[in-house]
Steps between C-alpha positions, in 0.01 A plus 500: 500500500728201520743418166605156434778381251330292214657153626388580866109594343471154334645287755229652780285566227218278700565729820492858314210431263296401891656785638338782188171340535527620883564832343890482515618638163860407444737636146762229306869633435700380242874630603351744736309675247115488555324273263147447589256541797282269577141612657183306610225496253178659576204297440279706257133543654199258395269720359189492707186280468208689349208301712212552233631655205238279284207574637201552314727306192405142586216329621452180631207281387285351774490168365916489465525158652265301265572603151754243453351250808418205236828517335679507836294212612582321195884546585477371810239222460481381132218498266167460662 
């Protein structure tokens, strides 16, 4: 792993943060004496999609378009 004096970490500081994300770690020195070390985060893992998990818990009425049709109507259009 590579070591890099504090003033030569910030001014390639661009450069080195590209290079961890590639999977480069790299550790600051401050008068030789290691300081820090500086890894990639890991992205944590999106829990998976549970495709039906409410089923059976809703229902849909048949008629879900035209409860509020003469209201919607009356948005659009004005009083009849």
């Amino acid at each position: 792993m590579r070591t890099f004096n504090i003033h030569e970490a910030k001014t390639h500081l661009s450069r080195l943060v590209e290079e961890v994300a590639n999977g480069e770690p790299f550790v600051i020195a401050k008068a030789g004496k290691p300081m820090a070390q500086v890894v990639p985060i890991r992205a944590a893992a999106k829990p998976k999609r549970r495709i039906g998990f409410l089923k059976g818990q809703i229902t849909v009425p048949d008629d879900i378009k035209t409860p509020f049709a003469a209201e919607i109507e009356e948005m659009f259009y004005g009083e009849k």
